[in-house]
C-alpha positions as CSV (number, residue, x, y, z in Angstrom):
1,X,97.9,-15.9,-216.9
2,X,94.5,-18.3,-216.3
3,X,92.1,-16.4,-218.1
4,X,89.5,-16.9,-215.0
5,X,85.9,-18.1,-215.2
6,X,82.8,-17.5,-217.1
7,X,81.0,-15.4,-214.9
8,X,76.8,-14.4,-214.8
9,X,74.0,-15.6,-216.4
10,X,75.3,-16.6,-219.1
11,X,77.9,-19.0,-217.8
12,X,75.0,-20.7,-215.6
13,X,72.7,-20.9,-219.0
14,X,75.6,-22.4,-221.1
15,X,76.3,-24.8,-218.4
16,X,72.5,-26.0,-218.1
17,X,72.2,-26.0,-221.8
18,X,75.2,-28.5,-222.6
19,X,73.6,-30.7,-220.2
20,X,70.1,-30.8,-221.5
21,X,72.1,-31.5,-225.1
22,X,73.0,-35.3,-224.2
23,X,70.2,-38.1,-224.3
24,X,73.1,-40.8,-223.2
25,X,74.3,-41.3,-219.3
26,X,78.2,-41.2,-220.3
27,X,77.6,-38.1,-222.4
28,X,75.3,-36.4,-219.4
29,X,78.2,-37.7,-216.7
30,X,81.3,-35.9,-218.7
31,X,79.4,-33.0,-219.4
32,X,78.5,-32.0,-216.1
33,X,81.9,-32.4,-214.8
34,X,83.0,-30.3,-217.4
35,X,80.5,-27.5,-216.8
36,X,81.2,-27.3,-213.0
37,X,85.1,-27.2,-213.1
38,X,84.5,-24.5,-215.8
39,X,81.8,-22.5,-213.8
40,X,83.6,-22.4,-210.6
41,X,86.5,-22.4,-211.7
42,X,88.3,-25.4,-210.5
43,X,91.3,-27.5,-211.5
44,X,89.8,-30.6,-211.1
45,X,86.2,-32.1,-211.2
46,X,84.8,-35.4,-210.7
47,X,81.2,-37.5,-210.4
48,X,80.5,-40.3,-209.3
49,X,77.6,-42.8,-209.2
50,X,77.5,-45.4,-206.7
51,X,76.9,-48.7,-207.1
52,X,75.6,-51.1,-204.3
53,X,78.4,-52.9,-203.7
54,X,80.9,-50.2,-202.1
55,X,82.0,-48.5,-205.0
56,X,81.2,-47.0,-207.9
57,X,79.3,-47.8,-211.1
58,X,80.1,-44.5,-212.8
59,X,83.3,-42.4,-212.2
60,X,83.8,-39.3,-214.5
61,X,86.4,-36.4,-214.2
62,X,87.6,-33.3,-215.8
63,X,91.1,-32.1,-215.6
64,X,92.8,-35.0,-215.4
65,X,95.0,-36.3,-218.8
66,X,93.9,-40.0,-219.5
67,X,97.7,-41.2,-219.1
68,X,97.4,-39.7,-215.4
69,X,93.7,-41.2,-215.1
70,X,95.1,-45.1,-216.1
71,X,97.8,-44.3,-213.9
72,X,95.8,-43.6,-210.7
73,X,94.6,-47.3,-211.4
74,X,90.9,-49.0,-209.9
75,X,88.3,-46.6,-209.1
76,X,87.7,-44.8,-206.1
77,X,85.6,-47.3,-203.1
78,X,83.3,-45.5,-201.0
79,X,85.4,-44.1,-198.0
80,X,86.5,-41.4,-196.9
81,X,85.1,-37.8,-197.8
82,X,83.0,-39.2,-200.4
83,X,81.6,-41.7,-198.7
84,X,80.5,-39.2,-195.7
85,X,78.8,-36.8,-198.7
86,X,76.8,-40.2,-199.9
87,X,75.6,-41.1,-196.3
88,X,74.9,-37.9,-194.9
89,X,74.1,-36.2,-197.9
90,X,75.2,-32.8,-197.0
91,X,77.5,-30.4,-199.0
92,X,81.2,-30.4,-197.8
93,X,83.2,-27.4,-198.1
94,X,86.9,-27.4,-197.0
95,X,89.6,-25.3,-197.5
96,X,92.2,-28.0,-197.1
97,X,91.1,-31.3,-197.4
98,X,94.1,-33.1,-195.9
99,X,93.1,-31.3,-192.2
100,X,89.5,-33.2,-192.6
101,X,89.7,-36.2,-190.1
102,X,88.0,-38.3,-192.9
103,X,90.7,-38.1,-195.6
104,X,92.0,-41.4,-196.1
105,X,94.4,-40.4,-198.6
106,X,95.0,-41.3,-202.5
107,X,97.0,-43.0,-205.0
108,X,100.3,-42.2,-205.6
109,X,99.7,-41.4,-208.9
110,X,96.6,-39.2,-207.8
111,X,97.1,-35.0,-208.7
112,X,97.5,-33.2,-204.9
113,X,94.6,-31.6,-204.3
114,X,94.0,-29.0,-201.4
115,X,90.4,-26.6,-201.1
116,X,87.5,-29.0,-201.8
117,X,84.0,-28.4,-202.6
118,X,81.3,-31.4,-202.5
119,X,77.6,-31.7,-203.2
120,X,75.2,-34.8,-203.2
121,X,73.4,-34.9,-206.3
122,X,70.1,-35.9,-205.9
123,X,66.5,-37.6,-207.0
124,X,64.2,-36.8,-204.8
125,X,65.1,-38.7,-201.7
126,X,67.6,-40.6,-203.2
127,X,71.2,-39.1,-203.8
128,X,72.3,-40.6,-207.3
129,X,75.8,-39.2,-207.3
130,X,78.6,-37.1,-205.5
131,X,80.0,-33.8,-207.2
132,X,82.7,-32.5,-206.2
133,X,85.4,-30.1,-207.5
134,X,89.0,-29.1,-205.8
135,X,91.9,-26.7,-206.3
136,X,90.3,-23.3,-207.4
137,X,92.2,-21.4,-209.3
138,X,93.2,-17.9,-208.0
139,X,96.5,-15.6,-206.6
140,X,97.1,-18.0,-203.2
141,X,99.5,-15.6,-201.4
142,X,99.2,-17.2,-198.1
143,X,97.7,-20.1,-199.5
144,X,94.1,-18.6,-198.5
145,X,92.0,-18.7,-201.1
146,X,89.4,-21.8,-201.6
147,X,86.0,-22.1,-202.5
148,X,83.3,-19.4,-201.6
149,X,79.7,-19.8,-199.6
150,X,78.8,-18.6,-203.4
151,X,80.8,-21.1,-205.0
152,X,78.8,-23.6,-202.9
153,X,75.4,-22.1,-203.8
154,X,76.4,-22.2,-207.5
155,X,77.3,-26.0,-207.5
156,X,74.2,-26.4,-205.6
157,X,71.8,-25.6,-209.0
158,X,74.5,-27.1,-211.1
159,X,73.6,-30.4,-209.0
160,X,69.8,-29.9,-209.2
161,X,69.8,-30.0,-212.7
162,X,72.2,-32.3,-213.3
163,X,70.0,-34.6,-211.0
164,X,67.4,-33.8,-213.6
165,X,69.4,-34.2,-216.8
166,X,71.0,-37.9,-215.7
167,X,67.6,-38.9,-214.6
168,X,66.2,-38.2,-217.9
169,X,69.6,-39.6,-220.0
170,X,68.7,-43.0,-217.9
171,X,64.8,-43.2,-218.5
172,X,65.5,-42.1,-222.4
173,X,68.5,-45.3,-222.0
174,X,65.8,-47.4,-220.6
175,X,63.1,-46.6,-223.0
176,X,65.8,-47.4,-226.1
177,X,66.0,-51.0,-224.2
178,X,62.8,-52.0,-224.0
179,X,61.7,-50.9,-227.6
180,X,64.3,-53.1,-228.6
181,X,63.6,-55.8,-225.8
182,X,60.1,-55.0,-227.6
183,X,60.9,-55.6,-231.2
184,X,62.9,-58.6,-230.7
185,X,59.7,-60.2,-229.0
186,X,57.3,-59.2,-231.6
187,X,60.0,-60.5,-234.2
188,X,60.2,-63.7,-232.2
189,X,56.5,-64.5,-232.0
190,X,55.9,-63.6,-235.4
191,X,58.6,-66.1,-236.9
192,X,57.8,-68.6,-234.7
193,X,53.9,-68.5,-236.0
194,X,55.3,-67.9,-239.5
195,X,58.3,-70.3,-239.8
196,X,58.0,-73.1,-236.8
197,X,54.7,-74.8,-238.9
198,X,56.7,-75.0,-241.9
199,X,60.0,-76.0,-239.8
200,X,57.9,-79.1,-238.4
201,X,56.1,-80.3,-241.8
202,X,59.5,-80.3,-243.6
203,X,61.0,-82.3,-240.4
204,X,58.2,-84.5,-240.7
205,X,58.0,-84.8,-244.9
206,X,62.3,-85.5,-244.4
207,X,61.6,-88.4,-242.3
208,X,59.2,-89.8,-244.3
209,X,61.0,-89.5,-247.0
210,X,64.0,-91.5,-244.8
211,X,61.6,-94.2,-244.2
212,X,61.0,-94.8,-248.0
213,X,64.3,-94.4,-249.8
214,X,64.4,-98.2,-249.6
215,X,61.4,-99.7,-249.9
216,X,59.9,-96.9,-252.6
217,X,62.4,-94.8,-254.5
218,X,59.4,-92.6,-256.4
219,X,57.4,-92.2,-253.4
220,X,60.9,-90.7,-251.4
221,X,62.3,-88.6,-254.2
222,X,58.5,-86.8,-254.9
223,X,58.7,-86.2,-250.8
224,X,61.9,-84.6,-251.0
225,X,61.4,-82.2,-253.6
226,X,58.4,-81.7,-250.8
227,X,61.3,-81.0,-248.8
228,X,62.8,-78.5,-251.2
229,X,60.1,-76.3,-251.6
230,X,59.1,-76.3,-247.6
231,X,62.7,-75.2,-247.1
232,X,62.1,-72.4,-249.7
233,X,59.2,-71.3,-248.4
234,X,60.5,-70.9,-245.0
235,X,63.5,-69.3,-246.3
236,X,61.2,-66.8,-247.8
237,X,59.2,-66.5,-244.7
238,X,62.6,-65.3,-242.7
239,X,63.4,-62.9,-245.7
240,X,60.3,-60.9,-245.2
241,X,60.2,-61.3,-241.3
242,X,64.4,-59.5,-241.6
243,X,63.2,-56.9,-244.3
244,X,60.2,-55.7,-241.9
245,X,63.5,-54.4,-239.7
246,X,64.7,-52.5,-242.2
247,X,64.4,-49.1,-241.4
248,X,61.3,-47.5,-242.6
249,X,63.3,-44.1,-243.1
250,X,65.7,-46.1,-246.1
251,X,62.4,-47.0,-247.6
252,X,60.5,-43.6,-247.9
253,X,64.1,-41.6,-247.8
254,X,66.7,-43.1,-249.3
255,X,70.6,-43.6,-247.5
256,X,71.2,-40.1,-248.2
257,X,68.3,-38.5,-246.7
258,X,68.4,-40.8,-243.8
259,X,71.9,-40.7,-243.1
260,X,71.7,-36.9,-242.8
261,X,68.5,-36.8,-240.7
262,X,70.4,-38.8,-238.1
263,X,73.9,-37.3,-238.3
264,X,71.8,-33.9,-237.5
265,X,70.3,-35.4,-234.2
266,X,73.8,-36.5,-233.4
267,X,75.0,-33.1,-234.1
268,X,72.8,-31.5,-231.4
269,X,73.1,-34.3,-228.8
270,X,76.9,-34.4,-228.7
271,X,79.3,-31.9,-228.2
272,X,81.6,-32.7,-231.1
273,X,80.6,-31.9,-234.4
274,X,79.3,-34.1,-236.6
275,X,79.1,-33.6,-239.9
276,X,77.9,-35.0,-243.4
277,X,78.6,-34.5,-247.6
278,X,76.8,-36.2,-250.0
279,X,74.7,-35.6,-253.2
280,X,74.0,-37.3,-256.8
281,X,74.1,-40.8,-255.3
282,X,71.9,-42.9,-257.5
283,X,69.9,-45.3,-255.4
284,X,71.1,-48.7,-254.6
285,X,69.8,-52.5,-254.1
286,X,68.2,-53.0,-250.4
287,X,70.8,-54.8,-248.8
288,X,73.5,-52.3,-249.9
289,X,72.0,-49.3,-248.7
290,X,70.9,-50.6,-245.3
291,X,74.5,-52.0,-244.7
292,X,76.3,-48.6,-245.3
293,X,73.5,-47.2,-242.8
294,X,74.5,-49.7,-240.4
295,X,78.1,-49.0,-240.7
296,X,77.8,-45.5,-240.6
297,X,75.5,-45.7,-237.4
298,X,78.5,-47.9,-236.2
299,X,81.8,-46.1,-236.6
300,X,79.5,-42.7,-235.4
301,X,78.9,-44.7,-232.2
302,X,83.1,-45.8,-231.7
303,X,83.7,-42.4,-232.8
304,X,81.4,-40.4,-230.0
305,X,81.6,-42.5,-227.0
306,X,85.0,-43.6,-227.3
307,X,87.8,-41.8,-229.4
308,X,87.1,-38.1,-227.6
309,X,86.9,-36.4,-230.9
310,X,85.9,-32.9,-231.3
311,X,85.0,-33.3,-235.4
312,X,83.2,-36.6,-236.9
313,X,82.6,-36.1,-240.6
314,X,80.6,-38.6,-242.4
315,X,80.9,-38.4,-246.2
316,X,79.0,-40.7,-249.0
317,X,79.8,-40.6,-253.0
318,X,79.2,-42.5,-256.2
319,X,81.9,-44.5,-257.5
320,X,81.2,-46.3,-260.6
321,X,77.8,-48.2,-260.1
322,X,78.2,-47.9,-256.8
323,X,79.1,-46.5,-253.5
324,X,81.8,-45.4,-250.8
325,X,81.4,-44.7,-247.5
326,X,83.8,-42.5,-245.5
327,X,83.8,-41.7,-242.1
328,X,86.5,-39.6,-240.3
329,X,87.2,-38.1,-236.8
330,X,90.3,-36.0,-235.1
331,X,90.6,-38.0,-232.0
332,X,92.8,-39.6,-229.9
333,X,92.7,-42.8,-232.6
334,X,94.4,-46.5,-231.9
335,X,96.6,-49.1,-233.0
336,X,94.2,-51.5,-234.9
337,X,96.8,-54.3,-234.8
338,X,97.3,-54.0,-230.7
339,X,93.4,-54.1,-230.6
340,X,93.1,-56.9,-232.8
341,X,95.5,-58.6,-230.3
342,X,94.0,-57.1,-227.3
343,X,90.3,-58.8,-228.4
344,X,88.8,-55.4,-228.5
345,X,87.4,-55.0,-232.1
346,X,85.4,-51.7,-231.5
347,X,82.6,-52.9,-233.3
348,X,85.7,-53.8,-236.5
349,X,83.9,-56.9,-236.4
350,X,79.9,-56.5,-237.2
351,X,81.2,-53.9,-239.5
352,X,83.9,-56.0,-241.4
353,X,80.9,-58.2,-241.7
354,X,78.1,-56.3,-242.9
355,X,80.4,-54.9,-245.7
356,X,80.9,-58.4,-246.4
357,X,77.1,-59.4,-246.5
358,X,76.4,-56.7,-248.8
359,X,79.6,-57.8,-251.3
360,X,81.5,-54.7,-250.4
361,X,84.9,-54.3,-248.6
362,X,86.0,-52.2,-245.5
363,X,89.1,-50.5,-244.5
364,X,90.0,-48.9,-241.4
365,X,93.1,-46.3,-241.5
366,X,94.1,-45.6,-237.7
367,X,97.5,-44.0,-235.8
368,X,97.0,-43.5,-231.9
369,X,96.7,-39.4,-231.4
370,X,95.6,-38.8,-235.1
371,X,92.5,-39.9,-235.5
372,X,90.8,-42.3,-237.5
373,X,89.3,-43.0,-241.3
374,X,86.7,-46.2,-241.6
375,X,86.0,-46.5,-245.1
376,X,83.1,-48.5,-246.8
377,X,82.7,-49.6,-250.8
378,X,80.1,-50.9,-251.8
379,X,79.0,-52.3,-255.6
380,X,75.8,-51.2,-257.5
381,X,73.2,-53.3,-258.5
């Protein structure tokens, strides 16, 4: 027996809340679909977000298992139903939606839908997305039963504010862009007035020292030891211009400190758990601490945006002088030899690598539908 909807209050409040919970668009996109096919009530939901070329930049749905989701195939072009909701930008409310003379039909592999309940979702004057949900559950004795004048009215605030939650998961998206776009300016101006001066003495000392290997062994070999120490000064110059983006919590923190700070905010902005252990980790050389960081921030991304878990646990301890890193999550997991082949590293790569950088060695531990285990080891100083 379908236990029925959430009903009230309550159910409206829940459904707002889990929204304003997610700062990323992906995050805000599932979410919302979620929360309407559970508030009315509904088999299926979906949301789109057009692009300008016909289709759709953005396609989310709830309901459907991600075997029949890859086997629907591309996604959905504007035509059709949807396409009338975008340009007319009216509700649509149908109680069979193979009668409308805009259906256009599906894929094959496409679940049959029947009643059919559709809202623009809108920014002011410009509609940012199509919501729609279809197949409500109830008794269908005749086949009569479909989505309500209420149901409609529901959906309708469910839109508003999912208008206002995707707006504000794109600015907070734009704003992370451009304080990196930001910081990777200031970085370049400053190690071009640091480095390039030094860069273009020691081009100039090395040819001089070219032009009098021959004719004045002494003279050449005091300008390349001139060489030498321009090179180490530069080098020294790019150290401190890479420490300065270090983050500042590592410095006045610690790993452990830090690494909890942020695995609370992710806790609160996603709707799996995340989770964290770790005490009586004695501190450890720079480079070490700020690649575990990196890692961890790493694998938490893969395992939030892309393996649909529902627990992430992120757990740090001492072993010997130095450190392991262990990061775990229950969902749907992968092959990483297929993903190897397939070119799609899942960040494998910059993480293989920064455990590398910092002397340390990574293992990733992996079985499609059991989760996965990315595990980090790190030496002491």
């Amino acid at each position: 027996m379908h236990p029925g909807p959430r009903s009230g209050l309550a159910a409206v409040s829940a459904a707002l809340l889990a929204m304003s919970r997610h700062l990323e668009v992906r995050d805000v996109l599932k979410t919302i679909v979620a929360s309407a096919r559970e508030l009315l009530d509904a088999q299926y939901a979906a949301l789109g977000v057009p692009d300008d070329h016909g289709g759709f930049a953005q396609f989310v749905v709830d309901g459907v298992s991600d075997a029949q989701w890859k086997a629907i195939g591309p996604l959905p072009r504007q035509h059709g139903i949807l396409a009338a909701m975008l340009r007319e930008g009216r509700p649509v409310r149908l109680g069979d939606v193979h009668e409308d003379p805009r259906f256009e039909g599906w894929p094959d592999a496409h679940p049959e839908l029947a009643d059919f309940l559709g809202l623009p979702v809108r920014d002011g004057d410009e509609i940012i997305g199509a919501l729609f949900l279809a197949n409500k559950n109830c008794f269908r004795p005749q086949g009569g039963c479909g989505f309500t004048a209420e149901d409609e009215d529901l959906l309708g605030i469910l839109a508003q504010h999912a208008a206002i939650a995707l707006t504000n998961a794109r600015l907070y998206e734009r704003s992370r862009e451009l304080t990196i776009a930001e910081e990777r300016s200031r970085l370049a101006h400053e190690l071009h007035d640091a480095v390039s001066q030094k860069l273009f003495s020691l081009r100039l000392t090395a040819q001089a020292a070219t032009a009098l290997v021959d004719r004045d062994p002494a003279r050449a070999k005091d300008e390349l030891h001139q060489v030498a120490a321009l090179a180490a000064e530069a080098a020294d110059e790019l150290r401190a211009a890479v420490v300065e983006l270090r983050p500042a919590a590592l410095d006045e923190d610690g790993l452990l400190a830090t690494l909890r700070t942020q695995i609370q905010v992710l806790d609160r902005a996603h709707t799996a758990r995340v989770t964290f252990t770790g005490n009586g980790l004695r501190a450890l050389p720079a480079a070490q601490e700020e690649a575990l960081l990196r890692v961890a921030q790493e694998a938490l991304h893969n395992a939030l945006r892309h393996s649909g878990a529902d627990n992430v646990h992120v757990d740090v301890a001492r072993r010997g002088r130095g450190a392991v890193l262990r990061i775990t999550d229950d969902g749907r997991g992968f092959d990483p030899t297929a993903v190897r082949r397939a070119g799609r590293h899942l960040g494998l790569v910059s993480m293989r690598d920064r455990a590398d950088g910092a002397g340390g060695t990574l293992t990733v531990e992996s079985v499609p539908g059991k989760g996965t285990a990315i595990e980090m080891e790190v030496p002491g100083g």
